[in-house]
C-alpha positions as CSV (number, residue, x, y, z in Angstrom):
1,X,192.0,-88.7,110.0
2,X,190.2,-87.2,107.1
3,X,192.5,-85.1,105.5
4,X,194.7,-88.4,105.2
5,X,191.8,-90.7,104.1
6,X,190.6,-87.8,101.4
7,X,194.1,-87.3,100.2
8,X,193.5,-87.1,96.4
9,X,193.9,-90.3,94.9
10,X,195.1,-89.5,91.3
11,X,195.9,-85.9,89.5
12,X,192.1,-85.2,88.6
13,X,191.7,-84.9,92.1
14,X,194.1,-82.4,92.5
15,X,191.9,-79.1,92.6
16,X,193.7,-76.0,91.5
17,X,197.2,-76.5,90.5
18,X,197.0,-77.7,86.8
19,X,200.0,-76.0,85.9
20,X,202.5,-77.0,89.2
21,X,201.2,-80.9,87.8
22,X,202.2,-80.7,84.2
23,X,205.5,-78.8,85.3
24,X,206.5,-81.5,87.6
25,X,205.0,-84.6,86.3
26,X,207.5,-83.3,83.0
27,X,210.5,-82.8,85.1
28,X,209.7,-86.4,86.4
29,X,208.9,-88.5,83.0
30,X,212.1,-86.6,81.1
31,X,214.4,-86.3,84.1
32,X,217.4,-87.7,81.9
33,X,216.8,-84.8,80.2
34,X,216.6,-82.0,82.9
35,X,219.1,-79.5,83.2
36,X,218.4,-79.3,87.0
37,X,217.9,-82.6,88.1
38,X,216.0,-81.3,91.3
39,X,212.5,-79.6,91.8
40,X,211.5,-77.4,94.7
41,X,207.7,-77.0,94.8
42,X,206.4,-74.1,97.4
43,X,203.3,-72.7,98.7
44,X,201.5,-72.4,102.1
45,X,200.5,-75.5,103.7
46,X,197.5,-77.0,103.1
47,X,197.5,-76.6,99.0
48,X,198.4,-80.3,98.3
49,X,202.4,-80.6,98.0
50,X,202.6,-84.0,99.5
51,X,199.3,-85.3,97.2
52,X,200.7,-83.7,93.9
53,X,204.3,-85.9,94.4
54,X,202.1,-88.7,95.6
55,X,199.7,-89.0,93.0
56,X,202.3,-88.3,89.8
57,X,204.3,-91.3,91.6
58,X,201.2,-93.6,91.1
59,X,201.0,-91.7,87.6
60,X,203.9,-92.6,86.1
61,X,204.2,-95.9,88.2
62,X,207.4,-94.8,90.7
63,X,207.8,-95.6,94.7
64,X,208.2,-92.7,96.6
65,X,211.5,-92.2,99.1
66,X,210.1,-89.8,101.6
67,X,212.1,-88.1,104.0
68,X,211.6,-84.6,106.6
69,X,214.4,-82.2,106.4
70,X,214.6,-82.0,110.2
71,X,216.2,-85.4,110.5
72,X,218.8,-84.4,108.0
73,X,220.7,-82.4,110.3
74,X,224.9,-82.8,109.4
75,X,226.7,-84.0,106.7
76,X,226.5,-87.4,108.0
77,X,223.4,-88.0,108.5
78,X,222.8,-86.8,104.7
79,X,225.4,-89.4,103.5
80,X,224.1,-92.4,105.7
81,X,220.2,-91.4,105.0
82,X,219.9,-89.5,102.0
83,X,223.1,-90.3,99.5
84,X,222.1,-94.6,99.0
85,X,218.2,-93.5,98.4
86,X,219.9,-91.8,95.2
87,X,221.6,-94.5,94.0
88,X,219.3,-97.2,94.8
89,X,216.4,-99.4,92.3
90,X,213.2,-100.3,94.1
91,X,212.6,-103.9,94.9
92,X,210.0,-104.1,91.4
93,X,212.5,-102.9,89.1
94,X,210.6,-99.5,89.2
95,X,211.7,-95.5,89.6
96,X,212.0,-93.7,92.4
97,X,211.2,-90.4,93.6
98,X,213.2,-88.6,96.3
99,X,211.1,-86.7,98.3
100,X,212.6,-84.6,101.1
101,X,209.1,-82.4,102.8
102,X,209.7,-79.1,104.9
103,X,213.2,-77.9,102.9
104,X,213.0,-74.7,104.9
105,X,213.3,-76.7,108.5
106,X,216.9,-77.8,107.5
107,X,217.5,-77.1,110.9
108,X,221.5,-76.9,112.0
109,X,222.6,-77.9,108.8
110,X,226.3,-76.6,108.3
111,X,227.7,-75.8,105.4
112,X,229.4,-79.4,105.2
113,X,225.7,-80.6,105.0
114,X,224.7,-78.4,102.1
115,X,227.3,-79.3,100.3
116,X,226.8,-82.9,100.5
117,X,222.6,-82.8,99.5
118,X,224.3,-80.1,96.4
119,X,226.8,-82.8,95.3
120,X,223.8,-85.8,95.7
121,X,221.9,-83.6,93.6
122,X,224.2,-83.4,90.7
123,X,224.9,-87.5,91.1
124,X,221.1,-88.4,91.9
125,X,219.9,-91.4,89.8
126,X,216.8,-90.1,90.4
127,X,214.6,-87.1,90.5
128,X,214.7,-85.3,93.9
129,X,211.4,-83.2,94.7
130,X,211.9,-80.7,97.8
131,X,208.8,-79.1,99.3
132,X,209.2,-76.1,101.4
133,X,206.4,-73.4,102.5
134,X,208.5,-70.5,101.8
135,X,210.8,-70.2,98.8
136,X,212.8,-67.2,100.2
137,X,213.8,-68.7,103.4
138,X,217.3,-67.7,104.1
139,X,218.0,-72.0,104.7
140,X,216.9,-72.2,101.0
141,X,219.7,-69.8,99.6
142,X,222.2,-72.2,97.9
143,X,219.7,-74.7,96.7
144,X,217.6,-72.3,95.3
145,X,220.1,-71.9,92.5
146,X,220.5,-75.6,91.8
147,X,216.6,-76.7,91.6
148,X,213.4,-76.3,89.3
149,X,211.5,-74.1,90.9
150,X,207.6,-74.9,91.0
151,X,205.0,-72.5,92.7
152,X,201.7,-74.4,93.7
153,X,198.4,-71.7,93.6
154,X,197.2,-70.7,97.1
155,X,193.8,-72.1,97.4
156,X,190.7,-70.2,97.2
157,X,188.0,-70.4,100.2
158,X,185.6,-72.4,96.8
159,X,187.9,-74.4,96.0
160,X,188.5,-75.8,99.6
161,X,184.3,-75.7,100.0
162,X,184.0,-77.8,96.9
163,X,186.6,-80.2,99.5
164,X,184.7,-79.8,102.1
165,X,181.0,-80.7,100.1
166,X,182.5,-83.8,98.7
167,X,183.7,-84.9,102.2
168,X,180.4,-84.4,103.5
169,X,178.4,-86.3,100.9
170,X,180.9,-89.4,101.6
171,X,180.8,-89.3,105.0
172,X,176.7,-88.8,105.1
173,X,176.9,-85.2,106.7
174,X,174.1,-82.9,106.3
175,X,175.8,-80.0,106.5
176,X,175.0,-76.8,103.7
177,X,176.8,-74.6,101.9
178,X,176.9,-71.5,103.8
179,X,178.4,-73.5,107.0
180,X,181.1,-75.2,104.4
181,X,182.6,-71.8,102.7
182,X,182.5,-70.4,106.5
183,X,184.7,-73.5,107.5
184,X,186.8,-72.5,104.1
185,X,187.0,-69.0,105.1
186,X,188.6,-69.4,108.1
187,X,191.3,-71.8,106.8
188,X,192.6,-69.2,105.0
189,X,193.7,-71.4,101.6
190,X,195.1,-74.4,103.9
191,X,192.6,-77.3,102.9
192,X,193.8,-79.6,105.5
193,X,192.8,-77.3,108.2
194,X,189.8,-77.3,106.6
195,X,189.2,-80.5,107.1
196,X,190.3,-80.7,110.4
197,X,187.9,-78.4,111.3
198,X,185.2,-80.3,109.8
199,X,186.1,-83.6,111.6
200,X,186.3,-81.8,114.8
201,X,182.5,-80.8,114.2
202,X,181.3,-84.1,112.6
203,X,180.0,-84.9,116.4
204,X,177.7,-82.8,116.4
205,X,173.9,-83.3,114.8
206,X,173.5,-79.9,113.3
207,X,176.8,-77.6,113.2
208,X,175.9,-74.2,113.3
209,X,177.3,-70.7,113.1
210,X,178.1,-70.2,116.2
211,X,180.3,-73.7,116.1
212,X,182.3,-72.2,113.3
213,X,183.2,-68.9,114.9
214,X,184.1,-70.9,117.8
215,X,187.3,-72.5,115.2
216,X,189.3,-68.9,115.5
217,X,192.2,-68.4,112.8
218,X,194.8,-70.6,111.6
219,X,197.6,-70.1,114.8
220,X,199.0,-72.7,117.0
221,X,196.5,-72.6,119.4
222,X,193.2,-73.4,117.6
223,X,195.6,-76.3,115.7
224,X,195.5,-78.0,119.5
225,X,191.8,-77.1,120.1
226,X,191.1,-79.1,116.4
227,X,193.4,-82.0,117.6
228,X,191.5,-82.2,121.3
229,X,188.3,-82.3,119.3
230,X,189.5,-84.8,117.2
231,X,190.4,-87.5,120.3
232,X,187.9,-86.7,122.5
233,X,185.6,-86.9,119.7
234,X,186.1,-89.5,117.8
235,X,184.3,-92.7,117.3
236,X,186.7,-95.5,116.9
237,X,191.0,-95.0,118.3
238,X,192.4,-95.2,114.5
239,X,190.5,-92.0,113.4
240,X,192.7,-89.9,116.4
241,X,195.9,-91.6,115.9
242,X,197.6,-88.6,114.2
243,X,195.9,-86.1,116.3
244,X,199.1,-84.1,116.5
245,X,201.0,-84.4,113.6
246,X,200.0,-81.1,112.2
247,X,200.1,-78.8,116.2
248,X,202.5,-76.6,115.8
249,X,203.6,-77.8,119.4
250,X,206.1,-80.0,121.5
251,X,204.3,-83.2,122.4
252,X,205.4,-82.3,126.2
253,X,203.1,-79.1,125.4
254,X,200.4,-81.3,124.2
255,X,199.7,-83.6,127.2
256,X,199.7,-80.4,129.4
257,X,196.5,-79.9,127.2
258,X,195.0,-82.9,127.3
259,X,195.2,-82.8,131.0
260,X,194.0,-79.5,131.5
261,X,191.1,-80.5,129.2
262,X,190.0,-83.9,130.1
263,X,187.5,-83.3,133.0
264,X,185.2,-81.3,130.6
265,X,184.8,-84.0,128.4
266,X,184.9,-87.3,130.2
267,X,183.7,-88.2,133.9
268,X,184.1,-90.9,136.5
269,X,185.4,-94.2,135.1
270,X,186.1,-92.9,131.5
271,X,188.3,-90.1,133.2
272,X,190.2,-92.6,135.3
273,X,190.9,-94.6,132.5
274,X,191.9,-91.6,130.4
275,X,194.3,-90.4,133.4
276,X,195.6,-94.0,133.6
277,X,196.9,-93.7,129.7
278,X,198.0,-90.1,129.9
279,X,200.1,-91.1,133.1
280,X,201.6,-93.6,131.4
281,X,202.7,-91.5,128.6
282,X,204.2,-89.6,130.9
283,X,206.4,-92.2,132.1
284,X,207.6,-93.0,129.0
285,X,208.6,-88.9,128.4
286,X,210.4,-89.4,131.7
287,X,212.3,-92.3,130.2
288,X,213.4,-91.1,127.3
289,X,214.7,-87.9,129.2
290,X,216.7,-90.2,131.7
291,X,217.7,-93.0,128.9
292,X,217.4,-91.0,125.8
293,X,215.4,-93.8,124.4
294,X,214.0,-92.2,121.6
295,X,211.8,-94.7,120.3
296,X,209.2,-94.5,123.2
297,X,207.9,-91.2,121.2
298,X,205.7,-93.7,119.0
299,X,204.2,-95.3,122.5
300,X,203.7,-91.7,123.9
301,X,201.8,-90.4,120.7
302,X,199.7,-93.7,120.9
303,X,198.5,-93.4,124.5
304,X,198.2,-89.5,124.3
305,X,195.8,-89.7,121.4
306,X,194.2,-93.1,120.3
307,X,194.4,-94.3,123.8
308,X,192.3,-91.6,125.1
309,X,190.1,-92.3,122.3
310,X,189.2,-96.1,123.1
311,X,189.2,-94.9,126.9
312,X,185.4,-93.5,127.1
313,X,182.6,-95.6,126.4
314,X,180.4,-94.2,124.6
315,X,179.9,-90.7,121.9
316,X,180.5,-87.3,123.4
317,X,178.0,-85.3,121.5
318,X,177.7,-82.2,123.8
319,X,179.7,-79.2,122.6
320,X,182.6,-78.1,125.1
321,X,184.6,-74.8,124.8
322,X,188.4,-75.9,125.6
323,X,190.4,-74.0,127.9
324,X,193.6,-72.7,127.3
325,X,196.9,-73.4,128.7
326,X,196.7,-72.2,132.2
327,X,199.7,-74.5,134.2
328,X,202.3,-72.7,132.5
329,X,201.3,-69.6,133.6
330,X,200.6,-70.9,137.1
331,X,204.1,-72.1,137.4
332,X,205.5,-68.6,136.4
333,X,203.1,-66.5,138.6
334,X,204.5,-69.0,141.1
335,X,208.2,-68.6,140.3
336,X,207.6,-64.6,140.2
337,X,206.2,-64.9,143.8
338,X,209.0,-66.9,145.4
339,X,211.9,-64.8,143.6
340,X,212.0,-62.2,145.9
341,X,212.4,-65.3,148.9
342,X,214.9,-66.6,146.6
343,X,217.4,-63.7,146.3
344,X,216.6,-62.8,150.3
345,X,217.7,-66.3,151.0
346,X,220.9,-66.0,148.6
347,X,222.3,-62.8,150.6
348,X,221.7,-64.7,153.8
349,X,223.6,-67.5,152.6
350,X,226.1,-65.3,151.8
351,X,226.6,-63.6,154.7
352,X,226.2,-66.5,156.9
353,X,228.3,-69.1,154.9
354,X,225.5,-71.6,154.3
């Protein structure tokens, strides 16, 4: 995807955050000398948390030990996971920065946990970076008192279109200004979106006004139209592979989509051959509801997204509107029909013993 493979590359890259830069590339070079021997950087998504850690690692020549907050959900998990990633020298004798993304989705963690990532935090060998959206998120109360707090700059609609210009001279896109600050616009200050946006119009030989009015605003549903876009569009599987790392949906909720969606994009053996793949990441859902083998998700993601990729053919340069959603809403217009028969049938039941 694009907004991995234009990830900045080193900190003259990063647009718009000069000051977030110096204040954590200091706490990282002098962390022996830190009071606070945590940062927490914040800001909406989309303004370059992930790149700023990233590139001041390759800065000041350090690996990077990522983790997602999600995953560190009890105390144990923070001891077994987290605690030797503190402790521990890389294989090259370098640093290490601890990098724990989304602090504000410590989801279920009991006070036992917070305790434990507090008491790493005073014993860290290294300097722990927390990234969070949202510094006031009631999750974040404790740890706000033990961390460097950094703000990262929202992004401005030209900053993101200077993104967006310097994506399209690299990719060979003929696309002008106007139609990039309307793509910027819309993201409202998350350049990843952005970029999103742009891939999912890259298809097309001449995008257009109407194409960009077409993107909506930043909510959970466009996300999914982006990510369709993105694997029914695309020209090789690798370029879809993360299709859905960035919907703000369950995967279950995703294949819905995709199946709802298919038959306006593909047709006759392509959309047999699609089916075939999204059947059998279905299967594998089953299984890990029956098994709890959780490691089918990988096999899921990859036949729900670059499977369906490498399934058609050939380009699909005609423009398609997506629908939305509509079994859901079958299945409770269905369930509102029958609940009068259901609660008829109870009483009878009742009354007749059966």
């Amino acid at each position: 995807m694009w907004a991995e493979k234009y990830r900045p590359k080193s900190l003259g890259e990063v647009i718009a955050q000069e000051l977030a830069v110096k204040l954590l590339e200091d706490f990282i070079k002098n962390f022996k000398n830190q009071e606070k021997k945590a940062a927490l950087i914040y800001s909406p998504s989309g303004t370059g948390k992930n790149s700023i850690v990233y590139t001041i690692a390759k800065e000041v020549d350090y690996g990077v030990i990522e983790f997602n907050a999600s995953k560190l959900r009890d105390k144990e998990g923070i001891k077994s996971l987290l605690a030797p990633a503190t402790q521990q020298h890389s294989l090259f004798g370098k640093g290490n920065i601890i990098f724990i993304d989304e602090a504000d989705a410590f989801t279920g963690l009991d006070r036992g946990g917070l305790a434990a990532i507090i008491s790493l935090i005073e014993g860290t060998k290294w300097p722990i970076v927390f990234a969070a959206n949202n510094l006031w998120d009631k999750k974040l109360n404790e740890l706000r008192r033990k961390v460097l707090q950094i703000p990262l700059n929202k992004l401005n609609y030209t900053d993101i279109s200077s993104i967006l210009r310097r994506i399209c001279e690299r990719e060979g896109l003929r696309v002008n200004t106007e139609i990039c600050e309307a793509i910027s616009i819309k993201a409202r200050g998350d350049a990843r979106a952005a970029i999103n946006d742009l891939q999912s119009l890259a298809f097309l030989s001449k995008i257009e006004g109407k194409h960009i009015s077409s993107l909506g605003e930043r909510d959970k549903e466009e996300s999914i139209f982006n990510a369709l876009a993105l694997i029914f569009k695309s020209k090789n599987a690798g370029e879809s592979l993360g299709a859905f790392d960035n919907v703000n949906l369950p995967l279950d909720e995703c294949l819905l989509w995709l199946d709802e969606n298919l038959p306006l994009e593909y047709s006759g053996r392509d959309l047999e051959e699609a089916y075939k793949r999204l059947s059998k990441a279905d299967i594998f859902r089953r299984r890990i509801i029956r098994r709890q083998h959780w490691r089918f998700l990988v096999y899921i993601a990859v036949l729900a997204t670059a499977g369906i990729t490498a399934a058609k053919t050939g380009e699909r340069k005609k423009y398609v509107t997506y629908k939305r959603l509509s079994r859901l809403l079958k299945i409770w217009i269905a369930k509102q029909k029958n609940l009068r028969r259901k609660e008829l049938a109870k009483k009878i039941g009742r009354a007749t013993h059966s």
